[in-house]
C-alpha positions, 0 to 999 in steps of 0.5 A: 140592523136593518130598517125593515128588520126594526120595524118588523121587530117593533110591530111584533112587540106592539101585538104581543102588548095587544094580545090577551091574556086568558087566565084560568082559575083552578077552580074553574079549570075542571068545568062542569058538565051540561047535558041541557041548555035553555036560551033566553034573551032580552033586547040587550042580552042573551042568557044561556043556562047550562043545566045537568038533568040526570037520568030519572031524577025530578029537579035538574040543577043550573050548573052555570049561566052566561050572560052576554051581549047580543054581539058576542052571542052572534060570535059564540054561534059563529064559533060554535059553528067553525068547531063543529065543521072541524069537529065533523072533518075529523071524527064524521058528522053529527047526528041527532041521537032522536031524529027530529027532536032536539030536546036538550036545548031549548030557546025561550 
């Protein structure tokens, strides 16, 4: 076998030892539906809590809250942000459904 073809092979085995394995629970898999979020912070985490306000109704339960470090927000928004530009290169742009007014999430 060729010296450069091993090398090859064996920094291909170290990146596949490397990699990360996401794992997704059945109970999770279906995922829960948000229509609003609120964003808090403090000087070493972001909470973001995802909350479905259903139309006409009082109250509008938590469906799920994040907590994350202020680097993996910054990586979060970063991503969000790669997705959204692929999203609008493929189905067109965005728009605010109310000019002017972004209701559903909020930063405290």
């Amino acid at each position: 076998m060729n010296y450069a073809l091993c090398i090859r092979i064996i920094m291909a085995q170290q990146e596949n030892q490397n990699q990360l394995q996401i794992q997704l629970r059945p109970e999770v898999a279906d995922g829960k539906y948000s229509n609003l979020a609120m964003i808090g912070h403090g000087p070493n985490e972001f909470l973001i809590d995802f909350i479905f306000a259903a139309p006409g109704m009082p109250q509008a339960p938590v469906v799920s809250r994040i907590i994350m470090s202020p680097e993996n927000a910054k990586q979060l928004l970063r991503a969000l942000n790669e997705n959204v530009q692929k999203y609008e290169a493929n189905f067109g742009v965005i728009s605010p459904r109310r000019p002017g007014q972004n209701q559903n999430f909020s930063n405290n």
